[in-house]
C-alpha positions as CSV (number, residue, x, y, z in Angstrom):
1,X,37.1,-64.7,69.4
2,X,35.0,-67.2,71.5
3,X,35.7,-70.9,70.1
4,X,32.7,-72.8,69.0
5,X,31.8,-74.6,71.9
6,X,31.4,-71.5,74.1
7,X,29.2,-69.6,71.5
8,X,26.9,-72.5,71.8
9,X,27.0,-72.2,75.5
10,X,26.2,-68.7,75.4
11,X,23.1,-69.6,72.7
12,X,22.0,-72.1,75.0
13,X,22.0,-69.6,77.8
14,X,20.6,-67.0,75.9
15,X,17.3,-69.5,75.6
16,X,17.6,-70.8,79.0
17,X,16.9,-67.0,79.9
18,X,14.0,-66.3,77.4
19,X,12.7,-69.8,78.6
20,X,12.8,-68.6,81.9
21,X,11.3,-65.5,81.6
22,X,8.4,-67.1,79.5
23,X,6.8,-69.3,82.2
24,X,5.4,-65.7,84.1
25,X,3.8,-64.4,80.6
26,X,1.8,-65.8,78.0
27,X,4.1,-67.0,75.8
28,X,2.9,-68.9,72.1
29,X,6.4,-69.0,70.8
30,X,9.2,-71.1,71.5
31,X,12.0,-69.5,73.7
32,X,14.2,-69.9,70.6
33,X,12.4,-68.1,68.3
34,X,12.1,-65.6,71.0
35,X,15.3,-65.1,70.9
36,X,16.2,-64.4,68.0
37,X,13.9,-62.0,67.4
38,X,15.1,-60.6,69.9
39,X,18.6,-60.3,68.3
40,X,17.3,-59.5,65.0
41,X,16.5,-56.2,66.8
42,X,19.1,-55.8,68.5
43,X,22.0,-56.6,66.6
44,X,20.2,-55.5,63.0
45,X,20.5,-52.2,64.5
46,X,24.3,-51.7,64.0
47,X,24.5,-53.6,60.3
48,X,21.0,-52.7,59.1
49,X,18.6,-55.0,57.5
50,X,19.8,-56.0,54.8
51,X,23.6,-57.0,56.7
52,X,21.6,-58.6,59.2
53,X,19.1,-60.7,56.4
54,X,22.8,-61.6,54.4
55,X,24.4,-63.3,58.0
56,X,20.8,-64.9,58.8
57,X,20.8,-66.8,55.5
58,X,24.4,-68.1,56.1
59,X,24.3,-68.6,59.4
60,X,21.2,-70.9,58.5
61,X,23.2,-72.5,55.9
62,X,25.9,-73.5,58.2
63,X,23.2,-74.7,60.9
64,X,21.7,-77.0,58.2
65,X,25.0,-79.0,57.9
66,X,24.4,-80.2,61.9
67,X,20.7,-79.8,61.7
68,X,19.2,-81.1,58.9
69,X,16.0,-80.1,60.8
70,X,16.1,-77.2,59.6
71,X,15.6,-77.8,56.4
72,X,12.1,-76.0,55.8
73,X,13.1,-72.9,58.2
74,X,13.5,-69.6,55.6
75,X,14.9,-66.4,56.1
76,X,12.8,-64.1,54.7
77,X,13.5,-60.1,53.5
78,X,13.5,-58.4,56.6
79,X,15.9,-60.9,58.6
80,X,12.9,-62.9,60.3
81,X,12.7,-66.7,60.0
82,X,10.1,-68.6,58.8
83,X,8.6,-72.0,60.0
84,X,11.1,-72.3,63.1
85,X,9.0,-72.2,65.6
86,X,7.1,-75.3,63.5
87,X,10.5,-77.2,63.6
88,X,11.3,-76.5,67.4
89,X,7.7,-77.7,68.3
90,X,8.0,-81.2,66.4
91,X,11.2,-81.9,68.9
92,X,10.3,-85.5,69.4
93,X,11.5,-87.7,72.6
94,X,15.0,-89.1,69.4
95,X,15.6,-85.1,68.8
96,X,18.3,-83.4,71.1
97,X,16.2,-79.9,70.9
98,X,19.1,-77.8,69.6
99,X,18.0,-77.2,66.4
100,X,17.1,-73.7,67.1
101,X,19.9,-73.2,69.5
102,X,22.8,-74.5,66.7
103,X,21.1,-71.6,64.6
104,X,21.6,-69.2,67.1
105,X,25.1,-69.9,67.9
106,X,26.1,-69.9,63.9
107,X,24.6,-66.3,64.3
108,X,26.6,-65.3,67.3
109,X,29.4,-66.8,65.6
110,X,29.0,-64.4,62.1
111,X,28.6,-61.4,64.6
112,X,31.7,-62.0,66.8
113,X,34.1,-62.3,63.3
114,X,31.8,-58.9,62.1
115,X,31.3,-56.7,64.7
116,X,34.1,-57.7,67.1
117,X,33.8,-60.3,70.3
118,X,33.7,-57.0,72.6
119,X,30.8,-54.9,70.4
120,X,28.8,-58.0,70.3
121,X,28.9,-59.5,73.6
122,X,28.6,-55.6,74.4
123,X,25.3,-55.6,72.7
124,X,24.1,-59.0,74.0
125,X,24.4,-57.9,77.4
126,X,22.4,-54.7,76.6
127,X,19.7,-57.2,74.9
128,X,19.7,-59.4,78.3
129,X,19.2,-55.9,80.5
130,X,16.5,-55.4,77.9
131,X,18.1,-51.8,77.0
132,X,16.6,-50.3,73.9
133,X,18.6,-50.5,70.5
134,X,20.3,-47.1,69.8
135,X,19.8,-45.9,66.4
136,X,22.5,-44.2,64.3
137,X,22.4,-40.5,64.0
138,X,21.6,-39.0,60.5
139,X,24.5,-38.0,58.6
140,X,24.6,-34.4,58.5
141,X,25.0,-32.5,54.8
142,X,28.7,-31.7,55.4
143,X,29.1,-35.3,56.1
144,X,26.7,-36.1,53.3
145,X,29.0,-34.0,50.8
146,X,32.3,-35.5,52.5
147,X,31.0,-38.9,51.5
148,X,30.6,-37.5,47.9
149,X,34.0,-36.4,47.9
150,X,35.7,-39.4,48.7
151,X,33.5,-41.2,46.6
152,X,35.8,-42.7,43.7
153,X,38.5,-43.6,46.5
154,X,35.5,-45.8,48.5
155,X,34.6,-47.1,45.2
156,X,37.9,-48.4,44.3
157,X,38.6,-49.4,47.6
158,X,35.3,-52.0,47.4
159,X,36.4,-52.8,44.1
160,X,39.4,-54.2,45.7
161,X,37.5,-56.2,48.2
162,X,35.4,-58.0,45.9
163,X,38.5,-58.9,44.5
164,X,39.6,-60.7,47.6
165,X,36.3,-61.6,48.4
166,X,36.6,-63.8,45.2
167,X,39.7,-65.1,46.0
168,X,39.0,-66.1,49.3
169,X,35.7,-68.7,47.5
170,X,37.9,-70.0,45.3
171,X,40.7,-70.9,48.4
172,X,37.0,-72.4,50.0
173,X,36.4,-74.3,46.6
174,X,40.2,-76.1,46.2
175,X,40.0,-76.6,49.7
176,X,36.6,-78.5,49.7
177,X,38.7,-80.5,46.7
178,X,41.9,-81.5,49.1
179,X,39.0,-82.9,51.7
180,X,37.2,-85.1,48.8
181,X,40.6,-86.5,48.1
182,X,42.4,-87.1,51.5
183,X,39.7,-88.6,53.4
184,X,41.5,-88.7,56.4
185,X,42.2,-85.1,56.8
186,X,38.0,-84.6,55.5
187,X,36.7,-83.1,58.9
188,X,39.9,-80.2,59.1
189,X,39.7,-78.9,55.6
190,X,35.9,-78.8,55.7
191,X,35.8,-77.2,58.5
192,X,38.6,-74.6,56.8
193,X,36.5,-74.3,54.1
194,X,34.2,-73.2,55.5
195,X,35.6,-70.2,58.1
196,X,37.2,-69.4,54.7
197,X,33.1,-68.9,53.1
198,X,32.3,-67.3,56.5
199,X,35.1,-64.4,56.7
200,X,33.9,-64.1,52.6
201,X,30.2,-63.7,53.7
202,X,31.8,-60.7,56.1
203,X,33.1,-59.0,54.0
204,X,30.4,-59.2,51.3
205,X,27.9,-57.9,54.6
206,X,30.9,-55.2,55.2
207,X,30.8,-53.8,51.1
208,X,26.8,-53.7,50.8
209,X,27.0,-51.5,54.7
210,X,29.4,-49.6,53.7
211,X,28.3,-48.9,50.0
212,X,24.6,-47.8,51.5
213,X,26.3,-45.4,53.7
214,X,28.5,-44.0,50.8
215,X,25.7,-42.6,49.2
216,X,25.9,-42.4,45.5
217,X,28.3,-45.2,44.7
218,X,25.3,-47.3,46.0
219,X,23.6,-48.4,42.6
220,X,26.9,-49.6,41.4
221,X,28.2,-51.5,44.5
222,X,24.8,-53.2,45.5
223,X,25.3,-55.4,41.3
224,X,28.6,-56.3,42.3
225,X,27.6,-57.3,46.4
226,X,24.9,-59.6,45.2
227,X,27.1,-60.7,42.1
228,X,28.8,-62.7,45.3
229,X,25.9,-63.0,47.4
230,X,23.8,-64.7,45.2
C-alpha cells in the first residue's frame, strides 16, 4: 500500500492535472472539486453509491482532523460534496491550499486499503486517459438463484464480520484511552486508532456491497451495516 505521504503526492498530482487541463476550457469550479467528481464516477462504479457515499463521509472525517477548513463541506446521498468548492475559493494568502487536496488523499487512501493498491491505481490511470467507467454486467437468473441458495451461509458469514467489525471499534476506543494517558506516545496510538476505525469503515463498505448483491438477505444486513455506520 502507498504510505501517506505518496497518496498525497499523487492527490496533488491528480489536481495539478485537472488544473492544467482547466486553463484551455471554461472552467467555474475549482480543479479540486473537479476532481473528485471525477473519482466519484469513476471509482463509485466498482463499490456503488452507497460504498462510495460510506468512504466519502469518513474520508472527510479524517480530513477534518488536518483541515479544520473543512468544517462546513457535506457529503451528501449520492457521494457528491457540498460547499467545497466555497472552502477552496476562500484560500486566503495564511492558507496552504490543500484543503481539498488532504480530502482527496484520505479518499485515495480508503480505496487503496478497499479495492487493492493495483485495482485503484488501475482505475486512476483509466480516469487520467479519460476512459469511460465500465459498468457490471447484470447477474443472470442462474446466478440470481445461486445467490439464493447460498443465502444463509452469506448471512452468517456477515454476521461474523459485524462481529469483528465491533471488535475492531472497541480496539480504536482503548487505544484512543492509552494516548489520553501516555502523552508522550499521543501522536502513535492516535494515529493507530485511527487505521484501526479505517480498516472498520472497510469492512462495514465491504458487508452493505456484498449484502446488496446477495439479494434477499439485503433487508436484514442493511439494519445491522448502519447499526455500525451510524
Amino acid at each position: 500500500m502507498l504510505p501517506p505521504e505518496k497518496t498525497r503526492d499523487l492527490a496533488r498530482s491528480l489536481v495539478a492535472d485537472e488544473a492544467d487541463a482547466g486553463t484551455t476550457s471554461l472552467q467555474t469550479e475549482p480543479a479540486t472539486v473537479r476532481v473528485y467528481e471525477r473519482l466519484r464516477r469513476q471509482l463509485g462504479a466498482p463499490v456503488g453509491a452507497d460504498g462510495f457515499q460510506v468512504l466519502a463521509s469518513r474520508a472527510l472525517a479524517l480530513a477534518r482532523s488536518e483541515s479544520p477548513r473543512l468544517s462546513a463541506v457535506q457529503v451528501m446521498a449520492n457521494g457528491g460534496l457540498r460547499w467545497l468548492g466555497a472552502v477552496e475559493s476562500q484560500t486566503g494568502a495564511d492558507d496552504d491550499g490543500e484543503a481539498g487536496v488532504i480530502l482527496i488523499a484520505q479518499l485515495l487512501g480508503l480505496f487503496l486499503t478497499f479495492l487493492g493498491e493495483a485495482t485503484t491505481l488501475r482505475l486512476i490511470e483509466d480516469l487520467r486517459l479519460q476512459v469511460d467507467v465500465r459498468t457490471e454486467p447484470v447477474a443472470t437468473p442462474a446466478e440470481i438463484t445461486d445467490l439464493a441458495a447460498d443465502g444463509p451461509a452469506i448471512n452468517a458469514a456477515f454476521e461474523d464480520l459485524l462481529v469483528e467489525i465491533d471488535r475492531l471499534r472497541s480496539v480504536g476506543k482503548h487505544i484512543e484511552i492509552l494516548a489520553n494517558n501516555h502523552p508522550g506516545m499521543e501522536d502513535g496510538l492516535v494515529s493507530v486508532a485511527e487505521n484501526i476505525r479505517s480498516i472498520a469503515t472497510v469492512l462495514d463498505v465491504f458487508t452493505l456491497i456484498r449484502s446488496k448483491a446477495g439479494g434477499p438477505q439485503e433487508d436484514v444486513l442493511n439494519l445491522e451495516t448502519n447499526r455500525y455506520m451510524n
